[in-house]
C-alpha positions as CSV (number, residue, x, y, z in Angstrom):
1,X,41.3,-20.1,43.4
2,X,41.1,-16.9,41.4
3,X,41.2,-17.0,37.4
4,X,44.1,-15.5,36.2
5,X,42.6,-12.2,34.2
6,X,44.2,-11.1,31.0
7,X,46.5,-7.9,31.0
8,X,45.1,-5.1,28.8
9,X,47.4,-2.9,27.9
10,X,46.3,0.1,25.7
11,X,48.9,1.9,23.9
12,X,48.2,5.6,23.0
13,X,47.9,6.6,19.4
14,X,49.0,9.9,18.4
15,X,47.0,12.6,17.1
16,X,46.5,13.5,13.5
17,X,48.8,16.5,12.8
18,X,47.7,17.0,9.1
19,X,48.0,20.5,9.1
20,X,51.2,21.6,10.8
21,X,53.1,23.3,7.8
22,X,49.9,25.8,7.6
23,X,49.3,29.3,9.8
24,X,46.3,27.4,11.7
25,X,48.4,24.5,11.9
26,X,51.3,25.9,13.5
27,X,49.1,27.7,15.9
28,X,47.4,24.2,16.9
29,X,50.5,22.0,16.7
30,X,51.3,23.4,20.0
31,X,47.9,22.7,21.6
32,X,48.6,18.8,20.1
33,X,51.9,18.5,21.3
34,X,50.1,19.9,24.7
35,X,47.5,17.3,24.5
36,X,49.8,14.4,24.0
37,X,51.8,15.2,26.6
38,X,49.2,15.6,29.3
39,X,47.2,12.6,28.4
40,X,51.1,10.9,28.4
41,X,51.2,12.1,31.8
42,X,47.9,11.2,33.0
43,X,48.3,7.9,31.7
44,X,51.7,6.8,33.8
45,X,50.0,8.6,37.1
46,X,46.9,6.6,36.3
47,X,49.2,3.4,35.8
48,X,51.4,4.7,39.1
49,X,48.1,5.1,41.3
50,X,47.0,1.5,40.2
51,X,50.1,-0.4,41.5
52,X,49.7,1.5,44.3
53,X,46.1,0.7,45.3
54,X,47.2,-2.7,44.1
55,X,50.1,-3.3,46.6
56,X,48.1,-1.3,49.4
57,X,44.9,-4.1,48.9
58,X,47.5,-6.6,48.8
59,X,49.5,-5.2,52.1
60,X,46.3,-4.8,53.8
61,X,45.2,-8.4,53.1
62,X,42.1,-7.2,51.5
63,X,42.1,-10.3,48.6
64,X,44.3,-8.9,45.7
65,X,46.5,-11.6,44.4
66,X,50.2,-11.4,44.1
67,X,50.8,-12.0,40.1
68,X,47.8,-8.8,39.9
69,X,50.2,-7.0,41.9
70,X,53.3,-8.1,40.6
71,X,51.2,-7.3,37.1
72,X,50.5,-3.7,38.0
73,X,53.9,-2.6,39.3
74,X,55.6,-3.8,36.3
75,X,53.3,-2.3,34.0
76,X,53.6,1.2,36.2
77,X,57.4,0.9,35.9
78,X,57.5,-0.1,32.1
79,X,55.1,3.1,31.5
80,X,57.3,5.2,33.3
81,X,60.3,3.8,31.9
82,X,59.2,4.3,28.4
83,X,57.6,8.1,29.1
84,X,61.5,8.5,30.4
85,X,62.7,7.7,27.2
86,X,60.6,9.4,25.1
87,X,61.2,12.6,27.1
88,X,64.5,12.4,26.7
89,X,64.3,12.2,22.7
90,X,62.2,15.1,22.9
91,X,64.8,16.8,24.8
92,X,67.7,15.5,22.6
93,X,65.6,16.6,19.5
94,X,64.9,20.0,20.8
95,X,68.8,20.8,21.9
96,X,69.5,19.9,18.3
97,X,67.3,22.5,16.8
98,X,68.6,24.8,19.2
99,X,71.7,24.0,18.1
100,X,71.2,24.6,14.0
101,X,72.5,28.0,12.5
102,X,69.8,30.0,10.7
């Protein structure tokens, strides 16, 4: 029998933006939005490709246990689930200022 492991789950902390009302912080405010996002990204592909392998070792009967797989998927789907939401603030947020009379 195989120890149950504990889950880590690491949650991504944004990046200082101290200087975003400045010239040279406007200019880099894109390039840290940028960032976030693609290490958003990266992170809920790298949790997608992991329930994959997971259920693949498990399928192919190569020793993966059934609570790590049961583990992996949820934790894929819950990453993805919550990148969906996020996206669609950002989208609802940017309509908005789209929206607003100058």
């Amino acid at each position: 029998m195989v120890p149950i492991t504990p889950v880590n789950i690491t949650i991504p902390s944004l990046p200082s933006l101290g200087g975003v009302g400045s010239a040279t912080g406007a200019a880099s405010g894109g390039s840290a939005f940028q960032s976030v996002l693609t290490d958003a990204i990266t992170k809920v592909q790298g949790f997608q490709d992991n329930a994959t392998n997971s259920v693949n070792k498990f399928l192919s009967g190569e020793g993966e246990e059934l609570h790590t797989v049961a583990l992996a998927t949820q934790q894929a789907d819950m990453s993805f689930q919550l990148f969906m939401q996020v996206r669609n603030k950002i989208v609802t947020a940017y309509n908005q200022v789209m929206q607003m009379q100058v």
